[in-house]
C-alpha positions, 0 to 999 in steps of 0.5 A: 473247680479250678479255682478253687483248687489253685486257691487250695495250692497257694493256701498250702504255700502259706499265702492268704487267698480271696477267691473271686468268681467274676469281675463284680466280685474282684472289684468289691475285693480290692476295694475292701482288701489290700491286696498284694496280687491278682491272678486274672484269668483272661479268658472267662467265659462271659468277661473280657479280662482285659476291660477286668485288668482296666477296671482292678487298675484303676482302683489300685494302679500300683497294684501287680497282675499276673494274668492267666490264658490258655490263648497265646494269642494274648501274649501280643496284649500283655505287654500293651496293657502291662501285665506284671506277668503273662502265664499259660494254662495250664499252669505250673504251679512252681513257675507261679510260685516263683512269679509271686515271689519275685513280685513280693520283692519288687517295689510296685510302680504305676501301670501305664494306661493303654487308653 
């Protein structure tokens, strides 16, 4: 459900959303889309986000991640496994706007790899 309502607010703000329920689904979408930016979900309840973010990057290493945690404790993480930014849930859906707009402005560079 929230999913689908943060696909619902971000459709109203003009941007083209490809929902992905798990890590399976997000590869298949970024390999058969081009996309400007993952939201991930750090924190789902059977995937560890971190191996997810590897997985994505490896695809498309240029590609900018905003990832998503109620834990705080993966702050110490983000910055390890570069993150283009860390949010806390619940989220503020202005804070992300403007995330993403200052990603959309910003010339993508390769993410460094932690492992």
């Amino acid at each position: 459900m929230v999913r689908q309502a943060l696909g619902q607010a971000l459709t109203s703000e003009n941007y083209q959303v490809i929902p992905a329920a798990n890590r399976h689904e997000a590869l298949h979408e970024v390999g058969q889309h081009s996309i400007d930016v993952v939201l991930l979900d750090l924190t789902p309840r059977t995937e560890n986000g971190w191996e997810t973010l590897q997985r994505l990057t490896a695809l498309q290493p240029h590609l900018p991640v905003v990832a998503m945690t109620a834990r705080p404790e993966h702050e110490t993480n983000s910055s390890a496994h570069a993150v283009d930014a860390l949010l806390e849930k619940p989220l503020s859906l202005s804070v992300l706007l403007q995330v993403l707009n200052e990603l959309a402005t910003q010339t993508p560079t390769p993410r460094r790899r932690s492992h």
